[in-house]
N, CA, C and O atoms as CSV, one atom per row, in Angstrom:
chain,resi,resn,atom,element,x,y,z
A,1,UNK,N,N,29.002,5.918,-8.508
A,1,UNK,CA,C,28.844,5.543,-7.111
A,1,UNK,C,C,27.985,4.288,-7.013
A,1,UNK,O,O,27.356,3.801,-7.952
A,2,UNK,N,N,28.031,3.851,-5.844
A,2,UNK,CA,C,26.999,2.685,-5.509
A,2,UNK,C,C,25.801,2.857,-5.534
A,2,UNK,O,O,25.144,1.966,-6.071
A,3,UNK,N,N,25.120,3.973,-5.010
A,3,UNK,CA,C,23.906,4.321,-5.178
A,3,UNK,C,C,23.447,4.389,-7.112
A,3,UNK,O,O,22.465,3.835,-7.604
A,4,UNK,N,N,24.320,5.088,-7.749
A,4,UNK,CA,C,24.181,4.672,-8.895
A,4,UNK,C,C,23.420,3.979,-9.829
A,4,UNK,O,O,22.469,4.134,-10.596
A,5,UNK,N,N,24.587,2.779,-9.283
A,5,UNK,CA,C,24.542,1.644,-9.911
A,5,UNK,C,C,23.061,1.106,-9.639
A,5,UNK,O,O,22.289,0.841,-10.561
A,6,UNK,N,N,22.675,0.944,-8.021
A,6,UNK,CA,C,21.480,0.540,-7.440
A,6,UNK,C,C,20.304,0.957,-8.501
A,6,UNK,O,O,19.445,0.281,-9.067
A,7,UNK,N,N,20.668,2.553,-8.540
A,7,UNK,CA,C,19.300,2.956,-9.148
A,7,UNK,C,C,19.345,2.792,-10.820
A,7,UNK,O,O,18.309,2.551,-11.441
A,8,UNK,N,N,20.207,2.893,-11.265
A,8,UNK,CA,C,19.920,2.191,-12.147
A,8,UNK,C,C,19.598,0.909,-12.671
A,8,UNK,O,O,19.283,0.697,-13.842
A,9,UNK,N,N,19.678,0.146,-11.856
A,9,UNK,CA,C,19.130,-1.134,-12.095
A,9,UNK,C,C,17.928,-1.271,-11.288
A,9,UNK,O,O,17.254,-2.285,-11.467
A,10,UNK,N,N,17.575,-0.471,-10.484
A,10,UNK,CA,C,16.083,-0.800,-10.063
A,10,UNK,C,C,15.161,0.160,-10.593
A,10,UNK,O,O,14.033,-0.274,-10.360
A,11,UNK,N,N,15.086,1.475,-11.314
A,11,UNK,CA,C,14.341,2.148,-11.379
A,11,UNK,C,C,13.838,1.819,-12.853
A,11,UNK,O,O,14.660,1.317,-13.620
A,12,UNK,N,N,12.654,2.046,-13.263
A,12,UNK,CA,C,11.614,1.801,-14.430
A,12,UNK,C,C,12.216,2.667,-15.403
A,12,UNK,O,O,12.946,3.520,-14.899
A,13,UNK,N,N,12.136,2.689,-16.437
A,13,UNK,CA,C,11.499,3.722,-17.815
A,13,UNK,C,C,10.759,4.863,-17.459
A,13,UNK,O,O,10.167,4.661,-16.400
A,14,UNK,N,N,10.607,5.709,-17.812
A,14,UNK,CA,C,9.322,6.865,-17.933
A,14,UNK,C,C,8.127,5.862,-17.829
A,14,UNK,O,O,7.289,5.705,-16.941
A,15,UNK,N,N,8.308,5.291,-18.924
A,15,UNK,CA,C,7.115,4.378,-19.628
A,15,UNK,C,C,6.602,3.545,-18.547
A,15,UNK,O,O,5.934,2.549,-18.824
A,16,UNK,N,N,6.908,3.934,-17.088
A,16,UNK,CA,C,6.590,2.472,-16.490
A,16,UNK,C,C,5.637,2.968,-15.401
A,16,UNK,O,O,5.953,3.606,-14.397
A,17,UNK,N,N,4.001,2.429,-15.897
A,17,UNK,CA,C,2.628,3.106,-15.697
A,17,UNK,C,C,2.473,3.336,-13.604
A,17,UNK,O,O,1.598,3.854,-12.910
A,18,UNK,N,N,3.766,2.667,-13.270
A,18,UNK,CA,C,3.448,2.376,-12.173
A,18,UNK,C,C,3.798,3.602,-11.260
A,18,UNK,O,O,4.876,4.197,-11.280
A,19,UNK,N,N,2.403,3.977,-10.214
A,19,UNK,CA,C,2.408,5.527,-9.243
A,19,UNK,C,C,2.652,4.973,-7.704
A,19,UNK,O,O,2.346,3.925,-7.135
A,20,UNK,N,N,3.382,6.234,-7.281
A,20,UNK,CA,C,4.050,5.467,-5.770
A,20,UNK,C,C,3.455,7.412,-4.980
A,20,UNK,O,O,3.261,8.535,-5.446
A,21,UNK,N,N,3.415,6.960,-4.064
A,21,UNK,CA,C,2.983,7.967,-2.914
A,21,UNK,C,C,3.665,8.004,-1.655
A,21,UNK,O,O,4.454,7.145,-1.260
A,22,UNK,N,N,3.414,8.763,-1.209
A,22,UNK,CA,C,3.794,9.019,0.783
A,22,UNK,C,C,3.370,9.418,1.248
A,22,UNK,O,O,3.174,10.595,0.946
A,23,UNK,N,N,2.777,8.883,2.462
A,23,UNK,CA,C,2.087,9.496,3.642
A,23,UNK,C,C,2.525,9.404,4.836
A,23,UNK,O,O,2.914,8.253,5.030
A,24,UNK,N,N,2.664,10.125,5.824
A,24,UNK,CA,C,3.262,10.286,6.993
A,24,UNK,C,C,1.867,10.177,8.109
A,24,UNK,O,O,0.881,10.881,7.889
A,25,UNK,N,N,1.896,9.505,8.956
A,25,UNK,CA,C,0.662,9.311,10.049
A,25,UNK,C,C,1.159,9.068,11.147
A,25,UNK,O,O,2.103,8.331,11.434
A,26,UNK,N,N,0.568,9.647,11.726
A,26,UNK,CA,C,0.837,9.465,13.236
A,26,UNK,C,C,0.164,8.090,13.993
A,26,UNK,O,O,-1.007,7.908,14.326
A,27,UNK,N,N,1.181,7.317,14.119
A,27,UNK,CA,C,0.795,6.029,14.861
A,27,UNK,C,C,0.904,5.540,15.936
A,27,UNK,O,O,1.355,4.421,16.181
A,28,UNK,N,N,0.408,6.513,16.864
A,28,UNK,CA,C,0.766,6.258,18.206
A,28,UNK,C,C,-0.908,5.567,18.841
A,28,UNK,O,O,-1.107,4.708,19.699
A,29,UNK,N,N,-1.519,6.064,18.320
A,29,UNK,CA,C,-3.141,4.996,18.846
A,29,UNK,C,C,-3.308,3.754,18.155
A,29,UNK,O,O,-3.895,2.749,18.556
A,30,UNK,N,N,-2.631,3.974,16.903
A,30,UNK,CA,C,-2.666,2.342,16.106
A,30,UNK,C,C,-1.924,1.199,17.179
A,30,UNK,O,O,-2.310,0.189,17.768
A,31,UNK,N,N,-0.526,2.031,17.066
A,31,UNK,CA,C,0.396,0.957,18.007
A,31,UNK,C,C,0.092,0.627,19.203
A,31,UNK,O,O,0.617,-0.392,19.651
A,32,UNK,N,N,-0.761,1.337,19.976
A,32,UNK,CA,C,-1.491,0.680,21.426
A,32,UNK,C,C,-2.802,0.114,21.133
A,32,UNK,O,O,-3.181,-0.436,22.166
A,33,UNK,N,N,-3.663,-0.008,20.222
A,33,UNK,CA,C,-4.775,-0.523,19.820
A,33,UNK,C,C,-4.292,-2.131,19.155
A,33,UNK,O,O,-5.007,-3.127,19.258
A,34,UNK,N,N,-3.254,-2.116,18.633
A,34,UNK,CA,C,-2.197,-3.467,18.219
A,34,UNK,C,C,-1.796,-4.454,19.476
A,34,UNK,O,O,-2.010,-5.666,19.512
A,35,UNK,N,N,-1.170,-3.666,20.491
A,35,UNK,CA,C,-0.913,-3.992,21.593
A,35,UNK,C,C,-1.632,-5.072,22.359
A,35,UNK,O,O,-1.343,-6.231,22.655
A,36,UNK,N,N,-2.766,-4.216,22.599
A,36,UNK,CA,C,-3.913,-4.307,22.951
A,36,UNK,C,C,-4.747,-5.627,22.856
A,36,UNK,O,O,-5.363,-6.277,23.700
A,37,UNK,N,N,-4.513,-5.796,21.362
A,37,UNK,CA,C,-5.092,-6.625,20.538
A,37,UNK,C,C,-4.342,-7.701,20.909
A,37,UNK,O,O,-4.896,-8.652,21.460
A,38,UNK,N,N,-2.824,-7.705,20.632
A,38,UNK,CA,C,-2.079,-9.032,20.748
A,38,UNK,C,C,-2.030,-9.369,22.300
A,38,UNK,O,O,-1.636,-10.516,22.513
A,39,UNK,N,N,-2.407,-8.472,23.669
A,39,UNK,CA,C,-2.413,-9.060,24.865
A,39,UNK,C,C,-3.775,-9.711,25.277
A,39,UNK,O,O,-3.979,-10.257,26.361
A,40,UNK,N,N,-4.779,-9.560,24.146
A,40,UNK,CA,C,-5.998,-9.917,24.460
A,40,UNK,C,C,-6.485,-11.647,23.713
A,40,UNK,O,O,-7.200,-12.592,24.045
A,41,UNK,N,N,-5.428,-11.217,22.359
A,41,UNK,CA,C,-5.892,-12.643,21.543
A,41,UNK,C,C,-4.910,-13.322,21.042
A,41,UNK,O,O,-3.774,-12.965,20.731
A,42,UNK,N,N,-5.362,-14.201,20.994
A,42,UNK,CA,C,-4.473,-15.395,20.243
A,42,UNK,C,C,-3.894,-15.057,18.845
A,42,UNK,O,O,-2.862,-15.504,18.346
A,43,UNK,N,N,-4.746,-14.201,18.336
A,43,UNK,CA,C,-4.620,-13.855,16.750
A,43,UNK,C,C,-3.706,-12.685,16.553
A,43,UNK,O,O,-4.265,-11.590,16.490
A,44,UNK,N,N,-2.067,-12.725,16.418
A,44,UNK,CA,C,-1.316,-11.535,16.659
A,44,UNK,C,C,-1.632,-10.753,14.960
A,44,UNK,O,O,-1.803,-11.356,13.900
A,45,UNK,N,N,-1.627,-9.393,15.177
A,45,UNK,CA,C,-1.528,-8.689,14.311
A,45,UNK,C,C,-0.297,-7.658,14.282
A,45,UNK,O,O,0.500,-7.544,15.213
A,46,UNK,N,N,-0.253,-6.973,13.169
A,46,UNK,CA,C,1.117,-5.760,13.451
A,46,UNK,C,C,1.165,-4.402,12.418
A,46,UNK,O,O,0.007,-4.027,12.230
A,47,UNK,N,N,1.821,-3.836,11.935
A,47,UNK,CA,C,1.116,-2.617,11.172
A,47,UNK,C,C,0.926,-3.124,9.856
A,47,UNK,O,O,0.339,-2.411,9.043
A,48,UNK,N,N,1.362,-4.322,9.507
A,48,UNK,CA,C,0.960,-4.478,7.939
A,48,UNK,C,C,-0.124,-5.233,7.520
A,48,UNK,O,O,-0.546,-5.385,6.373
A,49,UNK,N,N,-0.571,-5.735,8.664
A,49,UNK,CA,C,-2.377,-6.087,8.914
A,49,UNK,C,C,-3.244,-4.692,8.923
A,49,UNK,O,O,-4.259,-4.708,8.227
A,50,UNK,N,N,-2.972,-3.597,9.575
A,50,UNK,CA,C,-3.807,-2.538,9.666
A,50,UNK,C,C,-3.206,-1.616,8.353
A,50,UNK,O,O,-3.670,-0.558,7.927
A,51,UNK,N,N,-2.227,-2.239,7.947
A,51,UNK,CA,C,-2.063,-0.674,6.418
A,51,UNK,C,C,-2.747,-1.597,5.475
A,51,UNK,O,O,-3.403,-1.018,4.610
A,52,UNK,N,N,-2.750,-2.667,5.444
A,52,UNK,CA,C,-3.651,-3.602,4.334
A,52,UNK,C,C,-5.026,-3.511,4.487
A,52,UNK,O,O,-5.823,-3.362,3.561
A,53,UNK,N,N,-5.387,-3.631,6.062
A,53,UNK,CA,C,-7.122,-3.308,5.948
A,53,UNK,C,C,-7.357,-1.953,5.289
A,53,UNK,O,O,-8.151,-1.913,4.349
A,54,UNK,N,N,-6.662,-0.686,5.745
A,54,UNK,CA,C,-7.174,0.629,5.561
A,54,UNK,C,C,-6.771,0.782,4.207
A,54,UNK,O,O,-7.296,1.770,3.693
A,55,UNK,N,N,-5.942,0.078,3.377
A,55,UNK,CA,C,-6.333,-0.333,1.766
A,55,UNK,C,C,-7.193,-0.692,1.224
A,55,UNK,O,O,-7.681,-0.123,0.247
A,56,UNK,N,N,-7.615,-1.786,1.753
A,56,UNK,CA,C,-8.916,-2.299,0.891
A,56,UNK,C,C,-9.887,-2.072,1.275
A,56,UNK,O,O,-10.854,-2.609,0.736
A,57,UNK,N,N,-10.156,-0.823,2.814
A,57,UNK,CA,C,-11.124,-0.035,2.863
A,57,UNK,C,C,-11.028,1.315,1.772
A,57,UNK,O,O,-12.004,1.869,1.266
A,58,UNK,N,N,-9.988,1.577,1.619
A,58,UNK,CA,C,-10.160,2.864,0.552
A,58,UNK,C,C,-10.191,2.943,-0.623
A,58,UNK,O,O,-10.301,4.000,-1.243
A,59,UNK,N,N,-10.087,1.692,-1.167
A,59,UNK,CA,C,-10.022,1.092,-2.598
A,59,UNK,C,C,-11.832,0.768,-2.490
A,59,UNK,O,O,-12.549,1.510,-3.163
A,60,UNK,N,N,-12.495,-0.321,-1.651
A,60,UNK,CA,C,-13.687,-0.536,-1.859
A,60,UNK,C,C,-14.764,1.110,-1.501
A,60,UNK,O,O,-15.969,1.283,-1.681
A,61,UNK,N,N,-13.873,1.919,-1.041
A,61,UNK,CA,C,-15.192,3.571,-1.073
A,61,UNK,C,C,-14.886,4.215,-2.277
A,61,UNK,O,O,-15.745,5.012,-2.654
A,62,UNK,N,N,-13.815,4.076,-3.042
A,62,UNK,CA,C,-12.792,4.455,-3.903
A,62,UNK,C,C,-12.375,3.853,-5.232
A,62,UNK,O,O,-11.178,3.826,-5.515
A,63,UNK,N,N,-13.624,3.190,-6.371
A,63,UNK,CA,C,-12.946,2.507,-6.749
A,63,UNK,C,C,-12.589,2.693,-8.120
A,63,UNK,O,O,-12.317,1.675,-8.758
A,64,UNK,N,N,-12.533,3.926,-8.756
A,64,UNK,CA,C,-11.852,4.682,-9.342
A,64,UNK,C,C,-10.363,4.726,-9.022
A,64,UNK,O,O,-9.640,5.334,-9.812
A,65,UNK,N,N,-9.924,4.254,-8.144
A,65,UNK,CA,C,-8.489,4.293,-7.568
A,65,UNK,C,C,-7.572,2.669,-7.512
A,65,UNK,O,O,-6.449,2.491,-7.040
A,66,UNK,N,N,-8.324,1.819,-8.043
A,66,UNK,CA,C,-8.051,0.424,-8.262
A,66,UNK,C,C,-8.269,0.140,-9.430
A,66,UNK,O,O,-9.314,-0.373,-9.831
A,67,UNK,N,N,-7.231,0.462,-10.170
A,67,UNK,CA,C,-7.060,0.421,-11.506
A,67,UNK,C,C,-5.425,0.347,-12.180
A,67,UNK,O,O,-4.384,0.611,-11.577
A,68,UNK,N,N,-5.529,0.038,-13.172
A,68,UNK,CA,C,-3.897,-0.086,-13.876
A,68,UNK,C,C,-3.819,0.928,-15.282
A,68,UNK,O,O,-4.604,1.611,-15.940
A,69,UNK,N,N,-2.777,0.672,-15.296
A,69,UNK,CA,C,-3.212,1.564,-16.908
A,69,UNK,C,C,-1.934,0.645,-17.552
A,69,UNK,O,O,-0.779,0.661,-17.127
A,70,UNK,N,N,-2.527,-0.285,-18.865
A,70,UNK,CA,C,-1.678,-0.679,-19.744
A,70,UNK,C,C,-2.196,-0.418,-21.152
A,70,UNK,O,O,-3.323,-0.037,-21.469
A,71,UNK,N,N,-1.440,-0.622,-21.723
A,71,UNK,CA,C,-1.056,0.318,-23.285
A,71,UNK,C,C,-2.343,1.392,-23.744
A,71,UNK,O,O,-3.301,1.427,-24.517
A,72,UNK,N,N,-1.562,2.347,-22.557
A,72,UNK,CA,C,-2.026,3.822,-22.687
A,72,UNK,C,C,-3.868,4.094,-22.253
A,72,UNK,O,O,-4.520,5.113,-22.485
A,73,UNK,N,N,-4.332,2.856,-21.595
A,73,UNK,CA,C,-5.494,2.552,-21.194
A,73,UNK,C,C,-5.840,2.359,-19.794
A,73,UNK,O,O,-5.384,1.337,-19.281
A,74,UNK,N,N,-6.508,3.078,-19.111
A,74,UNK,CA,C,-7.109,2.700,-17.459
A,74,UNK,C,C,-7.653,1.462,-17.441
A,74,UNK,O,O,-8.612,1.259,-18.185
A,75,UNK,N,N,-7.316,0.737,-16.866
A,75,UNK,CA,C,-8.433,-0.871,-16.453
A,75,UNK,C,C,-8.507,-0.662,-15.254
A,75,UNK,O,O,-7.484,-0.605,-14.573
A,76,UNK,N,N,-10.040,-0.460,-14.598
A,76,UNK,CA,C,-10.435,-0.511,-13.629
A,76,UNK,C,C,-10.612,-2.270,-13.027
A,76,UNK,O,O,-10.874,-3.174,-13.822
A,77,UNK,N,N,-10.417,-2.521,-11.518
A,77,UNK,CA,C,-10.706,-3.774,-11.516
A,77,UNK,C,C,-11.708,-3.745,-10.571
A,77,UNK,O,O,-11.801,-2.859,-9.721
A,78,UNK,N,N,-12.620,-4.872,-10.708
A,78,UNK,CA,C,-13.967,-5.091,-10.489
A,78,UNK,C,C,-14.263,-5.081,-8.784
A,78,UNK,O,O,-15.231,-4.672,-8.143
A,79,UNK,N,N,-12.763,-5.824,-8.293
A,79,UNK,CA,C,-13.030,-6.183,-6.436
A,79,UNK,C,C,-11.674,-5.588,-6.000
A,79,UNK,O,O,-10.785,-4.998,-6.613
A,80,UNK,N,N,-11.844,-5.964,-4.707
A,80,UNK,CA,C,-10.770,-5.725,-3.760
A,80,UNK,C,C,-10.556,-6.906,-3.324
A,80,UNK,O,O,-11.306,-7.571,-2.610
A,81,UNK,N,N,-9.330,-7.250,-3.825
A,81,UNK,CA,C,-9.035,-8.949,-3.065
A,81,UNK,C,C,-7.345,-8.754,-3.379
A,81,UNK,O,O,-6.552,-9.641,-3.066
């Protein structure tokens, strides 16, 4: 099938160190606090300004969680940037 094909050409190895997640949130105060924001300022924002801040807020309380793992090794990295 098509799907198939897709996934086989996009999906990794076992071997491939990289972890994916999901979270489901309710965004109904984000999206009027956005609103809000863009009827007030010049400076428009949208949800991938606020899922990027609340990243590199949980990475900098968190930083055991900003890390890679290559050949079979954790590397923690030093900042959030």
């Amino acid at each position: 099938s098509v799907f198939r094909k897709i996934a086989m050409g996009s999906w990794q190895t076992a071997a491939d160190p990289s972890v994916y997640g999901l979270l489901e949130l309710d965004m109904t105060n984000v999206l009027k606090f956005i609103d809000e924001h863009n009827r007030k300022s010049e400076t428009k924002i949208g949800v991938s300004e606020i899922v990027g801040k609340a990243t590199a807020l949980v990475l900098k309380q968190r930083p055991e969680m900003n890390g890679l793992i290559k050949w079979g090794r954790i590397y923690l990295r030093d900042k959030v940037n």
